[in-house]
C-alpha positions, -999 to 999 in steps of 0.1 A, spaced: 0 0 0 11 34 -9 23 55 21 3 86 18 18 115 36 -1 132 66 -5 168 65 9 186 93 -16 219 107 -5 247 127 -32 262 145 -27 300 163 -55 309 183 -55 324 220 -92 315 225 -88 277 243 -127 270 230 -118 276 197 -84 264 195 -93 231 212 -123 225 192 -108 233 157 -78 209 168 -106 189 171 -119 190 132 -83 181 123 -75 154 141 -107 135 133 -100 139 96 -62 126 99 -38 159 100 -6 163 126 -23 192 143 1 218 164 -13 245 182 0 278 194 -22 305 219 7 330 210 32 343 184 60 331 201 48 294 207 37 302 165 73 311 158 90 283 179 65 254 162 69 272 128 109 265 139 108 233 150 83 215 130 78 205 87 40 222 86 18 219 57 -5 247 68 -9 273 90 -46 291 104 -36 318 124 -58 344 138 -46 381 134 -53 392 168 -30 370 191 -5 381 216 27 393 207 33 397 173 2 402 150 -10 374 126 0 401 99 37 402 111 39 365 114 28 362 83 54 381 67 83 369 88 70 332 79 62 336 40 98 354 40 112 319 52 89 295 41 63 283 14 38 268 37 0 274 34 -14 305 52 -50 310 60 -59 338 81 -84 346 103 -101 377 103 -131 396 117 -160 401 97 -153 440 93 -113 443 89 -111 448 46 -79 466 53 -64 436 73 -77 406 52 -60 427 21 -28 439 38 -24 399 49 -31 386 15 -2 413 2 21 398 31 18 364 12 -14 348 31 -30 323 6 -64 328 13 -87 337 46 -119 328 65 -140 356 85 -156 346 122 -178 334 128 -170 307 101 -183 274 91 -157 247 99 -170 225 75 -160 251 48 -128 260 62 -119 222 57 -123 229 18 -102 260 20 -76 236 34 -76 206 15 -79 227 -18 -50 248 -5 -30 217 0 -39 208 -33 -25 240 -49 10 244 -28 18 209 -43 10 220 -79 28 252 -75 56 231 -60 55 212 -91 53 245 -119 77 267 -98 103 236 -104 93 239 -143 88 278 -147 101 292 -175 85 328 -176 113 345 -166 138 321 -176 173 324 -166 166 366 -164 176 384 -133 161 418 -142 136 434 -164 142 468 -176 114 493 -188 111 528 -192 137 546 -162 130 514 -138 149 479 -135 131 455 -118 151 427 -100 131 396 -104 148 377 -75 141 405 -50 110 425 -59 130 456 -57 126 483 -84 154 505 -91 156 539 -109 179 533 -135 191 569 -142 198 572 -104 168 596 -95 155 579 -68 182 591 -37 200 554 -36 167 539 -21 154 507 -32 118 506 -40 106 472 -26 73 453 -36 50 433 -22 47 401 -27 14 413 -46 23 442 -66 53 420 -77 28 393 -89 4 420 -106 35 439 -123 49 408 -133 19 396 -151 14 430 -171 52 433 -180 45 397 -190 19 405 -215 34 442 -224 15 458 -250 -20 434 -245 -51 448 -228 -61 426 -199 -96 427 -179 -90 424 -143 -104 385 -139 -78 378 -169 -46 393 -142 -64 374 -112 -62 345 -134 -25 346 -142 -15 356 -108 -1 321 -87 -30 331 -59 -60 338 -74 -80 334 -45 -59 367 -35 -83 394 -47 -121 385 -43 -127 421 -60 -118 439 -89 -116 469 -67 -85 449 -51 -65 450 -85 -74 489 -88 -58 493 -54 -27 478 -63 -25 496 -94 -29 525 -78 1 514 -54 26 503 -77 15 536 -99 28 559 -70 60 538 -58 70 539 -100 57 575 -100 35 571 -130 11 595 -133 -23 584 -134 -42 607 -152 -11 604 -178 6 576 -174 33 559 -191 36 523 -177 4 512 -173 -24 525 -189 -63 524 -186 -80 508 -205 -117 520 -194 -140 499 -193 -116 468 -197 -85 464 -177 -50 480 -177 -20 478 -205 11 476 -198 28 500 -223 63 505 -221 87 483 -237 106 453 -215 145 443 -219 151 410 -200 187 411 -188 
């Protein structure tokens, strides 16, 4: 019989209830379940143990579920569902551009967060499998266009005529994926659900009005004028162009 690897869970949650009686969910359906009541029993597990996924709320002593997040997708490319309450937008989309995977909002239905697991399992071993056969960028180290270089092994943008004060301009993990997928396709018009589609999470941005926001980021940070920009361009109606012309390096 085929030995069929059991996933390893890390739960952080500093409500005992709810931390013992999700534990609970796991363990009857076969995972190695950890759990943490703080960010520094998170950060010790996250040291000690191989985990598969992590469900962390974002209110928890000590470091926020937002900074673990960060410091853990920085070293790591382990699952990460957040949890979030039912009225922080600004949380659930700063966490998903820290490198979260996807979230659920209390009170939710464990049944469904189950799903959200197993089909998050599902896509960390298929992105294992593409990022070992991905070709987009090839052997390329930077991308140049217009007066910025983009270093595709950091996220960090550089002014290439030296305007920008010797300050790195660094991306998140987010805008990196968006810009990436325009540059990509330099020159084509693409609707919004056409980027969320290319993108590696596209359970990132439940809205349109989450690719506008980015946009609207990585617009500033390049300093591309909105109402006449030369790098990405509206297309109204549609989507955004990426208009400038790209030398791989």
């Amino acid at each position: 019989m085929e030995n069929v690897k059991q996933p390893a869970v890390l739960i952080v949650e500093d409500e005992p209830a709810s931390l013992n009686l999700l534990a609970s969910y796991f363990v009857a359906e076969n995972y190695l379940v950890y759990k943490a009541s703080s960010s520094n029993q998170a950060e010790k597990l996250f040291s000690d143990k191989v985990l598969d996924i992590i469900i962390m709320d974002i209110k928890i002593p000590g470091k926020t579920g937002l900074e673990l997040t960060r410091e853990f997708r920085s070293r790591s490319g382990v699952g990460i569902i957040l949890v979030t309450q039912k009225n922080d937008d600004i949380d659930k989309i700063v966490g998903l551009e820290l490198g979260a995977d996807d979230y659920v909002t209390k009170p939710y239905n464990p049944r469904e967060l189950m799903v959200r697991v197993r089909n998050l399992l599902d896509r960390i071993t298929n992105r294992s499998i593409a990022s070992k056969n991905n070709k987009t960028f090839g052997n390329f180290k930077t991308a140049t266009f217009g007066d910025w270089i983009l270093h595709l092994g950091t996220r960090i943008i550089q002014n290439s005529g030296g305007d920008t004060d010797g300050c790195d301009i660094r991306l998140t993990e987010g805008e990196f994926q968006l810009i990436s997928v325009l540059i990509q396709n330099a020159g084509y018009v693409l609707n919004r659900d056409q980027i969320m589609n290319h993108m590696k999470h596209r359970d990132w941005f439940p809205t349109d009005r989450t690719i506008d926001v980015m946009i609207a980021r990585i617009r500033k940070k390049l300093g591309d004028d909105r109402t006449n920009p030369k790098l990405i361009n509206t297309a109204y109606g549609t989507g955004y162009i990426f208009s400038a012309d790209v030398v791989y390096n």
